[in-house]
Structures are given as structure tokens and as C-alpha cells.
N, C-alpha and C positions, 0 to 999 in steps of 0.2 A: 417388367420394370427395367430391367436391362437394357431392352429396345429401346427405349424413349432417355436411357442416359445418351447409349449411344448416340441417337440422331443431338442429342443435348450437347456430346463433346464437339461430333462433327461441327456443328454450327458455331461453336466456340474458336475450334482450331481454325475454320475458317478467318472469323471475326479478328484474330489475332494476327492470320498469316497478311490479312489486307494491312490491319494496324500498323504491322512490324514496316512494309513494304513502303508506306506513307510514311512514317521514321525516317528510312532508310534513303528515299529521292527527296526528301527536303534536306537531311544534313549535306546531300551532295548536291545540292544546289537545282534538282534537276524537275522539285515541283513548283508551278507555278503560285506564289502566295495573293492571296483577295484579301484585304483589309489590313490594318494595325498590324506589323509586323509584330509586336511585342507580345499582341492577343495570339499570333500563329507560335509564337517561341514557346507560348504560355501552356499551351494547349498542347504541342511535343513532347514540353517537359512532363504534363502527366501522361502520355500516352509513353512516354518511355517509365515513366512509375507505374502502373499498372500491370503494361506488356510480362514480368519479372511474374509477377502475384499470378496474372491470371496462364500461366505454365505452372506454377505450384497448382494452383486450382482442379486442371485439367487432369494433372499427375496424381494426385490424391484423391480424385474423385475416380480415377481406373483401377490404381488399389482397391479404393474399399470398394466398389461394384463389382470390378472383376475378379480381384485375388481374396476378397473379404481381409485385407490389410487395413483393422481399423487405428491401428498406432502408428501414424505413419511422421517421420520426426519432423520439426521444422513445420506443421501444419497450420494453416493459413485459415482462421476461424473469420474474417472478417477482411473483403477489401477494401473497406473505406477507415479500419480502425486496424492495421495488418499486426499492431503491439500485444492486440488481444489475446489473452491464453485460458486454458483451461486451468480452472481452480476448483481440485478434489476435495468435494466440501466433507464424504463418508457421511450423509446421512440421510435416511430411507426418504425423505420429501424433499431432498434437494443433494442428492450425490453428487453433482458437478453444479458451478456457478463460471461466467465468462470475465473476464476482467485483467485486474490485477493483484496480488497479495503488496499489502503496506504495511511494516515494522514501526509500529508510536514508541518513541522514547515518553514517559514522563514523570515529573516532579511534583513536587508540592503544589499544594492550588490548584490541580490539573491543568499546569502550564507542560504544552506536548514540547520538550526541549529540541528533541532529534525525530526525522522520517527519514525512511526509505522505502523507495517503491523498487521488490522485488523481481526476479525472472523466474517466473516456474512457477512449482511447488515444491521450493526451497523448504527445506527441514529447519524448522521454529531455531534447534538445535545450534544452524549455523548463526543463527542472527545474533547469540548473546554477546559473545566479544565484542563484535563490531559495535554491538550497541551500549558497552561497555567505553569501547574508544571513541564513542560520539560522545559521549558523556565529559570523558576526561577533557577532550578536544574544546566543546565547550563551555567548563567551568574549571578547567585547568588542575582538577583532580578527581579520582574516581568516585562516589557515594558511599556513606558510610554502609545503607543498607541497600541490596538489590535484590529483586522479587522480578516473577515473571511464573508462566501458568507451565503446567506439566509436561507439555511440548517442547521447552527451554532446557528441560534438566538432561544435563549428563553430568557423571562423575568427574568427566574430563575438565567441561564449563565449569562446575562448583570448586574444585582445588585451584584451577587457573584463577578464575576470579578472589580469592582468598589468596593466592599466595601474590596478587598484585595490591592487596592493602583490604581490601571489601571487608571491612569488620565480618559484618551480617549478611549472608546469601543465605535469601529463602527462594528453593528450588521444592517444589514438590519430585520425587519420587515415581517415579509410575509403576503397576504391578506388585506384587506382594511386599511387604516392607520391613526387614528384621528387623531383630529387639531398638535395635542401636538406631536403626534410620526412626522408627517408630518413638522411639524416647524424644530424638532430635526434632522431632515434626511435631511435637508436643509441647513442647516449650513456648512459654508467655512471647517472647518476639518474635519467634518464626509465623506462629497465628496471628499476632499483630501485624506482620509485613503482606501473611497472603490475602487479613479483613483489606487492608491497602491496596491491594492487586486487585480484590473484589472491585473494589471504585472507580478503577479503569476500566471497568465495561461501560458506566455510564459516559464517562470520555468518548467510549468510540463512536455508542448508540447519538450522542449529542455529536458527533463528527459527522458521522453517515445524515441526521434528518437535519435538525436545524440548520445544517452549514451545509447537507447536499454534497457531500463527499460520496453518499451512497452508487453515484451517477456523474463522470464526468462528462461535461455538456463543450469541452472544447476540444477542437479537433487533431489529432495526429497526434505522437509518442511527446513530442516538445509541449502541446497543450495539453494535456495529461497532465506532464512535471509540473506545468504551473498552475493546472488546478487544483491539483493535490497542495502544492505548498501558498496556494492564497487560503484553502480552506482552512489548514492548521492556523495563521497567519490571523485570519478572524477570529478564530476560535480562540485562542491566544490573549489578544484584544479585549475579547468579553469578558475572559475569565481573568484580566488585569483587573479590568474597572469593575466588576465585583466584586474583588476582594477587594480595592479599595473600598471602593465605598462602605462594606459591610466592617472593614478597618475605623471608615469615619464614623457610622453609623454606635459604633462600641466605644467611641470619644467622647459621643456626643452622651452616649447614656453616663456616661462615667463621669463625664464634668456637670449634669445634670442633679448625679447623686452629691457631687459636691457641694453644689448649690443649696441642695435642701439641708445642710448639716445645721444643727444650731448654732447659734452664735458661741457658745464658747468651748464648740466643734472643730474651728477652724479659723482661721483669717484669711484678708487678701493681703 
């Protein structure tokens, strides 16, 4: 298998070294251009994007063939999508997924307030501040209660949050829980804020299929950003004129009951 990377690089370094070379006598003036000067600029400019990616390529692929270097930093999963990263899912039928990890802020009505689409496999841990100050940023004060699943808690995050106003942070705990964390986890509103966190999985499940966030279909880092934030943006949208509606809909019954009251039930 070795053999056939090698003649695989060979052919590459070659393919690159031509590339660079065609770069390099058009910026200096010295290759002759055939057609649409604008279609030749157009087409430099990707061959100098690429050029970058496919020397990562090359480099990563000698590691792991030759040194068996399979961590190798900065690795390049994808040249047409180069944003791409590994996301350590931990578990036994899907331990790695490609993409990106996205932090949902959300509120009442399953209106998603705040996104951010992460780098890495940033730890859940770091996102609660910030998603703290996406909050205040946009409603000009922090929530009375905040909730977020077991990968969120640290002792650090639960006093910071608390001693910035947060009435109620419900953090789950991870690993054994004494008397005192165990009491605190048991109380009527910490199980009411995590039933509430329960709810946010159907948020995400309704993010990823109906709205196709599961897959974004536009291309490069900047298309990405803005498919992530149109799909919140619909999603948003729908779950407005829902609760509308299901608002009119509890009007309409309620001025209905009015209607049927006896006559000396009521007047207009």
C-alpha cells in the first residue's frame, strides 16, 4: 500500500509543482493569456487557493503512511469544504462525525435567541458564559433561570452564573453526587428547568430535519455562516406564527364560551 501512496504523492507533487509554475509566469506577466482575461484571473485565484491545501494534503498524507502520524494538527479533511473538522461524537456506531459543532441559545416557545458555530471540540464547559452574554446582549438582562445538559456544569460556570444575578442554574453534576449536590438536584425547580432542557432536543431534531440544518448544502466557511443562521431564522419564523396562532386559536375558544353564557350570565 505504501507503493501506490508513494507513486500517489509523486504525481501530486508533480501536479502542484506545474500549478505553482503557471501561478508564478502569469503574475509576472510572462504567460501568454487565451480568452476573458477576468475568466484567467478567476481561475489563478483558485489555483492559488488550492496550491496552500493541496501541500497540507501531501504533508499529512507522509505522516500517516509513513511515520503512522495519525494526529497530525491543522488537518485538512476536505478540499472543497477545507472549514471541515472532526467532531468526537464517543460512541461505539458513530465515534467521529465531520462538520461543525453549533451552541443553540434558547427561550420560551422554542424561539433559538443566540448561535454560534464553534472550532474544534471545544468543551460544552466553555460555551456557557458566552451563552450567558448572548443572552444579556440580547434582552438587555441575564434569565431568571438557566439550564443546559451535563457537559455545561462546572462549579466554576454555576457560582459565576449566580453571582451575575441567575436566580436559578440548573447544571447537572456529573459522577457521583453528595448528600448536598443530591438534595440540590432534587428540588421542584431544578427538575422543572432540566423537564425544560429535555424540550430542547426536539428544537434541535426540528433544526437538523424539517429546516436541514443537518447538512449544509452552500458552499465555503461564509456559506456555512449563512446557512446556519437562515435555518435558525426559519425556524424562528415558524415557531412565531405557531404560537400565534395557537394564542388566537385560545381566543377564539374563550370568546366562544362567552357567547354561550345565558342571558343573565353576561351582557354586551
Amino acid at each position: 500500500m505504501c507503493d501506490s501512496y508513494d507513486k500517489l504523492l509523486a504525481l501530486t507533487r508533480k501536479v502542484v509543482r506545474q500549478a505553482s509554475e503557471v501561478v508564478q509566469r502569469w503574475k509576472s506577466g510572462r504567460l501568454k493569456m487565451v480568452g476573458n482575461q477576468r475568466e484567467v484571473a478567476k481561475q489563478a485565484a483558485q489555483l492559488r487557493h488550492f496550491l496552500p491545501l493541496l501541500e497540507k494534503v501531501i504533508s499529512q498524507t507522509k505522516q500517516r503512511v509513513r511515520e503512522g502520524n495519525t494526529r497530525v494538527a491543522g488537518k485538512v479533511l476536505s478540499l472543497f469544504e477545507p472549514h471541515t473538522q472532526v467532531i468526537r461524537k464517543g460512541k461505539a456506531h458513530k465515534p467521529n462525525e465531520f462538520g461543525r459543532l453549533v451552541r443553540l441559545d434558547e427561550v420560551e416557545h422554542g424561539i433559538v435567541s443566540g448561535y454560534k458555530i464553534l472550532e474544534g471540540n471545544a468543551a460544552d464547559s466553555n460555551s456557557w458564559m458566552p451563552a450567558l452574554d448572548q443572552h444579556q446582549a440580547c434582552f438587555g438582562h441575564l434569565p431568571q433561570m438557566a439550564t443546559a445538559d451535563r457537559g455545561f456544569f462546572s462549579a466554576k460556570n454555576e457560582s459565576e452564573a449566580e453571582a451575575r444575578g441567575v436566580a436559578k442554574v440548573a447544571l447537572p453534576a456529573r459522577g457521583r453526587l453528595s448528600r448536598k449536590r443530591a438534595e440540590r438536584q432534587k428540588q421542584r425547580w431544578f427538575k422543572r428547568a432540566l423537564r425544560w432542557r429535555a424540550g430542547c432536543e426536539a428544537t434541535i431534531s426540528t433544526l437538523k430535519h424539517p429546516f436541514s440544518m443537518w447538512r449544509a448544502t452552500y458552499k465555503g466557511e461564509p456559506g456555512f455562516q449563512r446557512y446556519v443562521g437562515w435555518s435558525v431564522i426559519t425556524k424562528n419564523l415558524f415557531s412565531i406564527a405557531r404560537w400565534e396562532r395557537k394564542n388566537r386559536a385560545q381566543e377564539e375558544r374563550e370568546c366562544c364560551k362567552w357567547l354561550e353564557l345565558p342571558p343573565d350570565g353576561g351582557s354586551c
